[in-house]
C-alpha positions, 0 to 999 in steps of 0.5 A, a space after each residue: 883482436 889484437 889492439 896493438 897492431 899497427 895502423 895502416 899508412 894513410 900517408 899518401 896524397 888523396 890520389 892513390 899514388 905516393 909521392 916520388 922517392 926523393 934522390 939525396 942532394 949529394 947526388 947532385 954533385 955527381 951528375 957531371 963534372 962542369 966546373 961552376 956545378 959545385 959553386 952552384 950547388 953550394 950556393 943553391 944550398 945555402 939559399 935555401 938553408 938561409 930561407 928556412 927549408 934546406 934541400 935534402 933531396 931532389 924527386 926524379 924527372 921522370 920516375 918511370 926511367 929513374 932519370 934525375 931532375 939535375 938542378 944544375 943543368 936546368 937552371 943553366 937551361 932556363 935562365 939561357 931561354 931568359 929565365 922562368 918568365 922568359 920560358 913562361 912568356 912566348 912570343 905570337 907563333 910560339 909554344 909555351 911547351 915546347 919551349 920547356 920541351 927544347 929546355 928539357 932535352 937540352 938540360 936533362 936529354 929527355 924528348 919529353 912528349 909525355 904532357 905529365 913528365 913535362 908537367 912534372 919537370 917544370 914544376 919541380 922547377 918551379 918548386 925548388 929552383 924558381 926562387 933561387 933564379 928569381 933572388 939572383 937575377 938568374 946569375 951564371 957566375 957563381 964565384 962569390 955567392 954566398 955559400 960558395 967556395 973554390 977548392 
């Protein structure tokens, strides 16, 4: 028996699924050419170096289709629809889903009928984007913000 071989990867969640590869945060920059993305994404990053967990990637929308999860385009979406709260809280007659539907479609083109992709994209949200939406009052004129800077 050879005592030096490898152990086995336990590092997986308990589920046997592992965790969604990461795309880089550059990536970011290159999902569309919009002229306040760059100052976004600069202050994005700066956000979340000052709170101690700078953004070094972003999982997937939806990794079955490799579709991006495009921060820019789902904070412009949500905060349109009055920010996580206001997507979170509907009206008597609505749904909360389909609410997040119409922001999917509209930020990330996705008709996002699966309940678990849906799932999954609004807690991305909430996990790298809430924060951010919340510290800046779901601001869209970035100029200015810290971390930002016009070239």
């Amino acid at each position: 028996q050879n005592n030096n071989a490898p152990l086995p990867d336990t590092t997986h969640h308990s589920n046997s699924n592992p965790l969604p590869k990461l795309q880089p945060f550059q990536v970011q920059y290159e999902l569309g050419s919009e002229v306040d993305r760059k100052l976004f994404l600069d202050s994005f990053q700066h956000f979340c170096t000052v709170q101690g967990h700078p953004c070094r990637g972003v999982p997937y929308a939806d990794i079955s289709r490799k579709t991006s999860f495009d921060l820019f385009l789902m904070y412009k979406a949500v905060t349109e629809k009055g920010g996580f709260s206001g997507a979170e809280t509907v009206n008597i007659g609505e749904d909360r889903l389909q609410v997040w539907k119409e922001i999917v479609l509209t930020a990330l083109k996705i008709d996002a009928d699966d309940l678990a992709v849906l799932e999954n994209i609004r807690t991305i949200y909430v996990e790298y984007v809430r924060d951010y939406e919340a510290y800046y009052g779901g601001v869209t004129d970035f100029s200015g913000l810290p971390g930002t800077s016009v070239t």
